[in-house]
MDAnalysis code that builds the backbone (N, CA, C; Angstrom):
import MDAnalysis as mda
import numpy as np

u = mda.Universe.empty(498, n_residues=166, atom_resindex=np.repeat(np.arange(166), 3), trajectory=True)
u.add_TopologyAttr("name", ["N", "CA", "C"] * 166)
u.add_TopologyAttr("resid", np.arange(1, 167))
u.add_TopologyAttr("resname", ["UNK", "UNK", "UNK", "UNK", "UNK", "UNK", "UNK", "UNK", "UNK", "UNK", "UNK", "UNK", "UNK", "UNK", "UNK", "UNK", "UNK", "UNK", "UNK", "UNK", "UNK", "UNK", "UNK", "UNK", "UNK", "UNK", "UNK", "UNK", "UNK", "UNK", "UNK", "UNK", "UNK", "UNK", "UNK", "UNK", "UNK", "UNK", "UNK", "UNK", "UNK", "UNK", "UNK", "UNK", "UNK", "UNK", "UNK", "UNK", "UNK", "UNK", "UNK", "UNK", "UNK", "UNK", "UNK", "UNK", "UNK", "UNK", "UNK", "UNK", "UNK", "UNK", "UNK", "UNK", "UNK", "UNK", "UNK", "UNK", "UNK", "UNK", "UNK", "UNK", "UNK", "UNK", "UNK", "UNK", "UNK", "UNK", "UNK", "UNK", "UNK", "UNK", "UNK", "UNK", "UNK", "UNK", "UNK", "UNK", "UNK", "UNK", "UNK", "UNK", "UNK", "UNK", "UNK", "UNK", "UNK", "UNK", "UNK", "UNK", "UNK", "UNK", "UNK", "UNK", "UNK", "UNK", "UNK", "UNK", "UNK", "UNK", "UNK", "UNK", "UNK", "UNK", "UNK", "UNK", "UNK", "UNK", "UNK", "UNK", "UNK", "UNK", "UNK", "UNK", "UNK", "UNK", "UNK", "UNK", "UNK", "UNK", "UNK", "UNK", "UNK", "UNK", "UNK", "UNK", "UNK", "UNK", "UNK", "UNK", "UNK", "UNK", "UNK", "UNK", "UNK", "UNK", "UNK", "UNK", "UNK", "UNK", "UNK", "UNK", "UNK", "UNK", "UNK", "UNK", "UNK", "UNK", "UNK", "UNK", "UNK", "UNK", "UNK", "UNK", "UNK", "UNK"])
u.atoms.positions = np.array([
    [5.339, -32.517, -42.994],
    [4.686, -32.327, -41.713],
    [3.256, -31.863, -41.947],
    [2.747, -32.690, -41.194],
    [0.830, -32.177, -41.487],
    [0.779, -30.607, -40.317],
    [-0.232, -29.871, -41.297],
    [-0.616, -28.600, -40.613],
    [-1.790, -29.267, -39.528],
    [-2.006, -28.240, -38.760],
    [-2.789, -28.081, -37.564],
    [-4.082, -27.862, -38.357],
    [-5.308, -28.806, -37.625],
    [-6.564, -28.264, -38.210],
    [-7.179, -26.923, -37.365],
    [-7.746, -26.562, -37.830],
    [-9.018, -25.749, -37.067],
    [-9.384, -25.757, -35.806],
    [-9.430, -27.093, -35.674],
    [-10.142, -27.600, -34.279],
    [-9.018, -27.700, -33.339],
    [-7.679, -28.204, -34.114],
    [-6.199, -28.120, -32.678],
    [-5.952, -26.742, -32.427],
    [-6.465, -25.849, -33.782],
    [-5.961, -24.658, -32.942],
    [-6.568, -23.971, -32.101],
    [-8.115, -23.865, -32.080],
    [-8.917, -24.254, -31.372],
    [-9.019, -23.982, -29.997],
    [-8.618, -25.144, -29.697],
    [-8.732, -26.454, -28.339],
    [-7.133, -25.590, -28.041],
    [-6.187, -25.250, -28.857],
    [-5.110, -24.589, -28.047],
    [-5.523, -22.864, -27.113],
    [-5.816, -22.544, -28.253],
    [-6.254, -21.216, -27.628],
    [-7.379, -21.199, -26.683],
    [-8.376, -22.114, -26.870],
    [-9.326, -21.962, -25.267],
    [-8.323, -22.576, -24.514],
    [-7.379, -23.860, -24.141],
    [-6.471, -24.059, -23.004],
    [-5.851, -22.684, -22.314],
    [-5.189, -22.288, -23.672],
    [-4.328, -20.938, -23.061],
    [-5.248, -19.813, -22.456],
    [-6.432, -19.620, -22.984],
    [-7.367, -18.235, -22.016],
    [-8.155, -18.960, -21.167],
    [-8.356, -20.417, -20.810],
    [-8.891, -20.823, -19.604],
    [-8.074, -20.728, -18.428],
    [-6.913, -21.080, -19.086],
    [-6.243, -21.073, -17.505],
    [-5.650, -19.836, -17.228],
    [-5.311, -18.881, -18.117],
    [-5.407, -17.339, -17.333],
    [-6.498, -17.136, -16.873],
    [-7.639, -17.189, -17.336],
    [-8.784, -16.807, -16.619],
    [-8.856, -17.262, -14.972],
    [-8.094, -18.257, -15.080],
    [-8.329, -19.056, -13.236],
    [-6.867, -18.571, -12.566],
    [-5.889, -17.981, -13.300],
    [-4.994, -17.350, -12.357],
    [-5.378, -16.107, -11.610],
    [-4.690, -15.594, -10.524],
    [-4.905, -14.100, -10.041],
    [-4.586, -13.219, -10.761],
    [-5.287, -11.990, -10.785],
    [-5.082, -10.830, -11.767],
    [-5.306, -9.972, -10.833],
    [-5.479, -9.801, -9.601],
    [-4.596, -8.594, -8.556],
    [-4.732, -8.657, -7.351],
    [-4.054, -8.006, -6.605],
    [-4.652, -7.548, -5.469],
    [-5.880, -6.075, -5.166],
    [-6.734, -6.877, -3.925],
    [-7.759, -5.696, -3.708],
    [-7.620, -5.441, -2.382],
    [-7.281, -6.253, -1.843],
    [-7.690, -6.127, -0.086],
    [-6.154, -6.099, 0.586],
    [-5.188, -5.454, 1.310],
    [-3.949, -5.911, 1.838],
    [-4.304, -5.251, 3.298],
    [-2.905, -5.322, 4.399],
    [-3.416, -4.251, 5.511],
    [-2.044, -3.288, 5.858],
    [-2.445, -2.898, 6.609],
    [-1.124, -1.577, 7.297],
    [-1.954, -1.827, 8.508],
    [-0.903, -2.599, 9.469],
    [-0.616, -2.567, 11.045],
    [-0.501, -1.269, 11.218],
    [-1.628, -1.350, 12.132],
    [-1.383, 0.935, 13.124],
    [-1.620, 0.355, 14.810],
    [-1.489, 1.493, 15.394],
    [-1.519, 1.466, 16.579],
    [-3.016, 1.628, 17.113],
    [-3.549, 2.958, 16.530],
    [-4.746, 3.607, 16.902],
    [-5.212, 3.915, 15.471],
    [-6.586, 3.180, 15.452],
    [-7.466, 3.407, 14.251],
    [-7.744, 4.536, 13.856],
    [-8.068, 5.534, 14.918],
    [-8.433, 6.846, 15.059],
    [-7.613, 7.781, 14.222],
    [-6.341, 7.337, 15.383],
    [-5.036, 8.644, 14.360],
    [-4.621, 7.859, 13.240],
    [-4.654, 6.646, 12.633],
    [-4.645, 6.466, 11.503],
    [-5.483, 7.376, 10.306],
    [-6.488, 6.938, 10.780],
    [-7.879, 7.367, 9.823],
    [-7.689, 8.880, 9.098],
    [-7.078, 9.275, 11.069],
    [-6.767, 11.120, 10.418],
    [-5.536, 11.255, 9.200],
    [-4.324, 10.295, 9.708],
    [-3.323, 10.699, 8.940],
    [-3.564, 9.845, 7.549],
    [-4.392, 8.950, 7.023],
    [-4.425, 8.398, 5.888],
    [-5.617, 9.220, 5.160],
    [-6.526, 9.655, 5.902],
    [-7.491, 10.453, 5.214],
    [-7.700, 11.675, 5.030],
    [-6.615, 12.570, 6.191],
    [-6.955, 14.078, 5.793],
    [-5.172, 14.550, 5.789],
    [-4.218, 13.625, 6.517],
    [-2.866, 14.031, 5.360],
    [-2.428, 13.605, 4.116],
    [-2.664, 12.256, 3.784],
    [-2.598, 11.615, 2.484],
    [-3.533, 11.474, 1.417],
    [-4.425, 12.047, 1.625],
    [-5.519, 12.317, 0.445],
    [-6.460, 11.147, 0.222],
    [-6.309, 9.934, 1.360],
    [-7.046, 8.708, 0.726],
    [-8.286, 9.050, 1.121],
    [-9.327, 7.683, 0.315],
    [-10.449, 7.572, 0.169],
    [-11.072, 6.964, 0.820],
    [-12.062, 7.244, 2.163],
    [-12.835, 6.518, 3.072],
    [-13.304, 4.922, 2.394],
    [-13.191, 3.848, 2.078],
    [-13.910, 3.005, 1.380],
    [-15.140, 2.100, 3.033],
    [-14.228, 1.903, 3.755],
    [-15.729, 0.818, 4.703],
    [-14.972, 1.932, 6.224],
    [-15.729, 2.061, 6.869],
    [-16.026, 2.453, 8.241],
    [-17.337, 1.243, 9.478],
    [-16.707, -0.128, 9.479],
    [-17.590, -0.824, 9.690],
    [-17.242, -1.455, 10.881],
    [-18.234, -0.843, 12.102],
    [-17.920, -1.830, 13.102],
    [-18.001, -3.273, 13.380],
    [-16.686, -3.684, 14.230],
    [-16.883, -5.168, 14.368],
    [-16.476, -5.433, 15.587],
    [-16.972, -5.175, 17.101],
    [-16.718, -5.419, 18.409],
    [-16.690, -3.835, 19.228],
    [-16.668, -4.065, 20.289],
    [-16.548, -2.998, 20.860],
    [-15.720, -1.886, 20.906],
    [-13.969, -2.101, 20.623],
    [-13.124, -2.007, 20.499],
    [-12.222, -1.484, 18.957],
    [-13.000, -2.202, 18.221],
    [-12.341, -2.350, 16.811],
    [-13.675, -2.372, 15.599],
    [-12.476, -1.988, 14.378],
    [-13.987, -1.892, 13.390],
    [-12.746, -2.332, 11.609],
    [-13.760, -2.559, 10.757],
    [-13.123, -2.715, 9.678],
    [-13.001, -1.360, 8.931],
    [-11.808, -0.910, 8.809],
    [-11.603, 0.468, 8.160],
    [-11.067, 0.110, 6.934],
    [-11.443, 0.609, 6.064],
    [-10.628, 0.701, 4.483],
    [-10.209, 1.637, 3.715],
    [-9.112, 2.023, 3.460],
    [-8.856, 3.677, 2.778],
    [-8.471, 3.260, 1.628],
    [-8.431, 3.826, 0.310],
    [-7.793, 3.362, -0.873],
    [-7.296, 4.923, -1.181],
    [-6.261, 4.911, -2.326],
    [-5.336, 5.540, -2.975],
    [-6.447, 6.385, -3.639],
    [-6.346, 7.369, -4.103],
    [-7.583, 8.835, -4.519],
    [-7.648, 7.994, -6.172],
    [-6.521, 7.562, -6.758],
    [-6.594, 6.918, -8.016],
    [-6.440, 5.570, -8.235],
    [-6.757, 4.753, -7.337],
    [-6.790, 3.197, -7.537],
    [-7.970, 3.018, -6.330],
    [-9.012, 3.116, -6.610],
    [-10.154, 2.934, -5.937],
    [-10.468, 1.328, -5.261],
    [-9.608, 0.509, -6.371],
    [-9.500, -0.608, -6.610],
    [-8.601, -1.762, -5.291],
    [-7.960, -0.780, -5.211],
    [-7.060, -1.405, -3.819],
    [-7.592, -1.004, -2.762],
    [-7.756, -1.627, -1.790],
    [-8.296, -0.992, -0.203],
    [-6.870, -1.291, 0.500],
    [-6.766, -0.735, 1.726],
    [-5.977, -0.798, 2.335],
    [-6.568, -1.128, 4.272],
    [-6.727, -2.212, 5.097],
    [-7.140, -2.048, 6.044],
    [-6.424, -1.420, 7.054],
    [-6.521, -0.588, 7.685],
    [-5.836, -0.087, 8.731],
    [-5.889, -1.017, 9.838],
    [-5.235, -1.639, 10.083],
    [-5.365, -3.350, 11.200],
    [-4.842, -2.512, 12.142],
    [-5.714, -2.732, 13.674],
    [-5.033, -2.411, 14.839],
    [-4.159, -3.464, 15.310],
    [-3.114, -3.220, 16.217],
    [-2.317, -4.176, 16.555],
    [-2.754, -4.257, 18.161],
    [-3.538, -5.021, 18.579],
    [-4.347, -4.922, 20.350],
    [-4.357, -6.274, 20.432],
    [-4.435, -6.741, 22.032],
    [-4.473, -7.851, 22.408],
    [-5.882, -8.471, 21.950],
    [-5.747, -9.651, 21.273],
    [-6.243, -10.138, 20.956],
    [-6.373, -11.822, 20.121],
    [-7.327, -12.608, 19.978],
    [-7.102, -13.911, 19.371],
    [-5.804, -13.916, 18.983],
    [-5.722, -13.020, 17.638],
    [-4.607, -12.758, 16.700],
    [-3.362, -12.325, 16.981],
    [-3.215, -11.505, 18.243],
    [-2.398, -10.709, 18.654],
    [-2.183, -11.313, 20.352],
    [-1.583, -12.689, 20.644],
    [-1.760, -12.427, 22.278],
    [-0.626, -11.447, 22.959],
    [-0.666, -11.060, 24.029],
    [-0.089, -9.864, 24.853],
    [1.586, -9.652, 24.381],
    [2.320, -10.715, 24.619],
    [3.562, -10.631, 24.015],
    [3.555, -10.200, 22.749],
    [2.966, -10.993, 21.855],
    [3.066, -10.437, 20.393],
    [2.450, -8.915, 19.878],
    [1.126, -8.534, 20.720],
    [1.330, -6.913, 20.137],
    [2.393, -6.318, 20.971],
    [2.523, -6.466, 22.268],
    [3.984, -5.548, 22.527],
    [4.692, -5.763, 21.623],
    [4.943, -6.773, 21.138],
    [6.205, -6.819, 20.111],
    [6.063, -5.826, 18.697],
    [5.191, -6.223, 18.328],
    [4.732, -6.028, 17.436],
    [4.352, -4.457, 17.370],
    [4.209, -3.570, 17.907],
    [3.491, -2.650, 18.572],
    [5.276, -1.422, 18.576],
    [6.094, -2.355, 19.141],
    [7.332, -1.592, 19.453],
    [7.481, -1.854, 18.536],
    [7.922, -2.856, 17.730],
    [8.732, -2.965, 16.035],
    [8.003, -1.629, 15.297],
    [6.753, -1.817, 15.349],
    [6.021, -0.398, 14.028],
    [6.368, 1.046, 14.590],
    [6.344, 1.023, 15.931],
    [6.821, 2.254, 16.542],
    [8.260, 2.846, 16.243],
    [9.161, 1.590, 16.205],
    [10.369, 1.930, 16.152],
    [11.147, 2.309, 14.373],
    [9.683, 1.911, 13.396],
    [10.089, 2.113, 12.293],
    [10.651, 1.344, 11.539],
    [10.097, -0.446, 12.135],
    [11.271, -1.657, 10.883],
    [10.085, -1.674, 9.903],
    [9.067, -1.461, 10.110],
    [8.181, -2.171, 8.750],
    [8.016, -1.174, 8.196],
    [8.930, -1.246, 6.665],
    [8.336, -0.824, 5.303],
    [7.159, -1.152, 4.423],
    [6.194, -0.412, 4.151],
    [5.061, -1.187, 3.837],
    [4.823, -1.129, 2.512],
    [5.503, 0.098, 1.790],
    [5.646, -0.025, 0.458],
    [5.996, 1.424, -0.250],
    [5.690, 1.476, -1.400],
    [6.155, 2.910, -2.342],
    [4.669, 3.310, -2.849],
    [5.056, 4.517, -2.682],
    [3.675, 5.353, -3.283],
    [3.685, 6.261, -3.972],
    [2.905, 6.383, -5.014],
    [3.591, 7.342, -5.993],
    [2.600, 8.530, -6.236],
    [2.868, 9.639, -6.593],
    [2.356, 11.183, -7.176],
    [3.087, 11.583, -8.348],
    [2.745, 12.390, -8.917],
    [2.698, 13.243, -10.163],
    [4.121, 14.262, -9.954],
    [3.993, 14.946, -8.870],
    [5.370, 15.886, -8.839],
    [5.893, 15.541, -7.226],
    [6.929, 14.946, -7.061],
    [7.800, 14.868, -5.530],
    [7.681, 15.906, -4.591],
    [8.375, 16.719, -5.777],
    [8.692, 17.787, -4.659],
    [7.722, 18.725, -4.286],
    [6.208, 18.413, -5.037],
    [4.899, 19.933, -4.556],
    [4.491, 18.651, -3.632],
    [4.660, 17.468, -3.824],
    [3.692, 16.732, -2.952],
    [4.546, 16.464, -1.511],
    [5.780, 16.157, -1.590],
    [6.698, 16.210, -0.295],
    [6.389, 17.585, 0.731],
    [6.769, 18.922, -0.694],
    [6.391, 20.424, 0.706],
    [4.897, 20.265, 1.428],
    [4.209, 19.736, 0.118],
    [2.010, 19.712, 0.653],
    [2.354, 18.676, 2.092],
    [2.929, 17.497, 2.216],
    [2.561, 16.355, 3.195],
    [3.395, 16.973, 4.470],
    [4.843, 17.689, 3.870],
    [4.912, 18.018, 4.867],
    [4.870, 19.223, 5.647],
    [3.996, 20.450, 4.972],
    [3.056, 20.972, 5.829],
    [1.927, 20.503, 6.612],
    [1.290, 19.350, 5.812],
    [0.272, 19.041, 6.943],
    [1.004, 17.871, 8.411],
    [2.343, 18.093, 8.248],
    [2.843, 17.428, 9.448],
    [3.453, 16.025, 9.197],
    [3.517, 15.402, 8.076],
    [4.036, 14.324, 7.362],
    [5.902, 14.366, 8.061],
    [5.943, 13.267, 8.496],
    [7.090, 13.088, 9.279],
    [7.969, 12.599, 8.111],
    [8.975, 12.985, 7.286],
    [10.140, 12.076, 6.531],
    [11.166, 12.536, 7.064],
    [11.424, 11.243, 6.951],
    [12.795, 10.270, 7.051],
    [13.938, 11.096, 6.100],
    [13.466, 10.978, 5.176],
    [14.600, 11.725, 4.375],
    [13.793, 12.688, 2.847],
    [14.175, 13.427, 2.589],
    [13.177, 14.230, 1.581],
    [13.502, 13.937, 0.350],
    [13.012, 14.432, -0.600],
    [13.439, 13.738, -2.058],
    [15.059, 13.949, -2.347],
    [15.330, 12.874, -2.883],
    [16.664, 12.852, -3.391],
    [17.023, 11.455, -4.197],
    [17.691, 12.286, -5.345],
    [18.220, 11.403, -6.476],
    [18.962, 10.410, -6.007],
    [18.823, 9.326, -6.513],
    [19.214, 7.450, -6.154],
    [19.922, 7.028, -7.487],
    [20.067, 5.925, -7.072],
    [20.328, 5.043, -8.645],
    [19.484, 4.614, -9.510],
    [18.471, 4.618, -8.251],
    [17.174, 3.698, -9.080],
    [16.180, 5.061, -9.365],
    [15.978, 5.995, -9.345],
    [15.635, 6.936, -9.213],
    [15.586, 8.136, -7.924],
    [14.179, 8.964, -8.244],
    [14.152, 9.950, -7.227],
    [13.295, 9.414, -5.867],
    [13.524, 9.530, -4.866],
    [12.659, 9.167, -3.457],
    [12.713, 10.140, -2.344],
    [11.695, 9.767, -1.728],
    [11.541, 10.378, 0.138],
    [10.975, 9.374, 0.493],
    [11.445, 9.220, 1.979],
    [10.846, 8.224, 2.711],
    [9.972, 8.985, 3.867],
    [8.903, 8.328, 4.459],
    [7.996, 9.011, 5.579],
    [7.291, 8.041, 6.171],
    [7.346, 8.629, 7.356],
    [6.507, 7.263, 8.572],
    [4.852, 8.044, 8.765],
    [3.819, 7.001, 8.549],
    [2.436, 7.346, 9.137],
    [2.814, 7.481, 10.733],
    [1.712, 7.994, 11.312],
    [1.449, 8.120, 12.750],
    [1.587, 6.640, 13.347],
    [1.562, 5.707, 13.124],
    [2.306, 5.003, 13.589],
    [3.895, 4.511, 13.487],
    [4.365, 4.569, 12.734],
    [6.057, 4.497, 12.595],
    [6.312, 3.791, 11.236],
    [4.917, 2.980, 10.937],
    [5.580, 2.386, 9.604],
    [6.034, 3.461, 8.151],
    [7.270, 2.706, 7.808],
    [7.829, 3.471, 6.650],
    [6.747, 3.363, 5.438],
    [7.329, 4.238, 4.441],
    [6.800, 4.667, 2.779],
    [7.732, 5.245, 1.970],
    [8.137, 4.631, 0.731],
    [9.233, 5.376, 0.201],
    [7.662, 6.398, -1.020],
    [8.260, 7.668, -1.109],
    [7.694, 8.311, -2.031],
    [8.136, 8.689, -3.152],
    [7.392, 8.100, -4.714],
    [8.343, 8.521, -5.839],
    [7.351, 8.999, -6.836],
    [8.163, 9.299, -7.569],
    [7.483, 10.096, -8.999],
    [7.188, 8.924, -9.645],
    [5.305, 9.077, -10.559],
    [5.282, 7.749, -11.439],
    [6.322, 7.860, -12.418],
    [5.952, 6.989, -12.993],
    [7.263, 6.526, -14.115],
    [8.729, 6.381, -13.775],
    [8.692, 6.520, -12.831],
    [10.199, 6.800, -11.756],
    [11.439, 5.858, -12.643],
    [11.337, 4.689, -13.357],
    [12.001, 4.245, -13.899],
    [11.944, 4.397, -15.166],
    [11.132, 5.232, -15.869],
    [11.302, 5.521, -16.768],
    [12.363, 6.792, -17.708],
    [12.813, 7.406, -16.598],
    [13.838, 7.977, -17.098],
    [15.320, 7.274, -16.927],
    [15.829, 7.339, -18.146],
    [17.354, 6.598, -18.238],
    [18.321, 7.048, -17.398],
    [18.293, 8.236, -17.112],
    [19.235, 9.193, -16.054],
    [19.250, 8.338, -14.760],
    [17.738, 7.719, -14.367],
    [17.701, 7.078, -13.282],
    [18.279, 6.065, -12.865],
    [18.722, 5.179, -13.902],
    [19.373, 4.276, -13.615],
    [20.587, 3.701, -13.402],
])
């Protein structure tokens, strides 16, 4: 069997780092449906510790807000109002509006350093959970609704990294 020259191996390895280069390598921009921009802003920025990123009006009514995580600067998060609108006609934010109120949309997991100093901290400043930390299969969690109703499970990083957890 003839070896590979120089040049096939080459021509292999730029194929293989061209086309990672043209895949996605993350997310930056996602949103969290709220009710009121306002009491969002308060409860993502002065109960959850996030980071003001855009405060930018866009209509009379509404503006582009962005908060990111105190340690992933990198992700924004838009606080999307749910109001009648193009996007939203009248039926669909009522709908839409009662679903987040009532608590079906989970929007994701968020993680801290210690559960249980960060569960008592959130919920002194008024942090509504669902249920407080407690050992799972998959690990440790609390769940908690922002001022609008959507859920958050809260866990310790590495959360799967202990074997006990699983």
């Amino acid at each position: 069997m003839k070896k590979p020259t120089a040049d096939l191996l080459l021509m292999f390895v730029v194929s293989l780092t061209s086309t990672r280069n043209t895949m996605i390598t993350k997310m930056t921009v996602t949103n969290i449906h709220v009710i009121n921009q306002d009491s969002a802003y308060d409860f993502y920025v002065n109960k959850l510790g996030f980071k003001l990123v855009d405060d930018i009006p866009m209509g009379p009514e509404t503006r582009w807000l962005t908060v990111s995580p105190p340690e992933q600067p990198d992700l924004q998060l838009v606080l999307f109002p749910v109001t009648v609108s193009k996007m939203f006609p009248k039926e669909v934010a009522e709908n839409l509006i009662d679903l987040i109120k009532r608590g079906i949309f989970g929007c994701g997991v968020l993680t801290c350093k210690d559960i249980f100093a960060t569960y008592e901290e959130l919920k002194a400043k008024g942090v509504e959970f669902i249920k407080p930390p407690s050992k799972e299969f998959y690990g440790t969690e609390a769940l908690f609704k922002d001022d609008s109703g959507n859920y958050f499970s809260l866990q310790p990083l590495n959360n799967f990294d202990n074997e006990n957890n699983v």
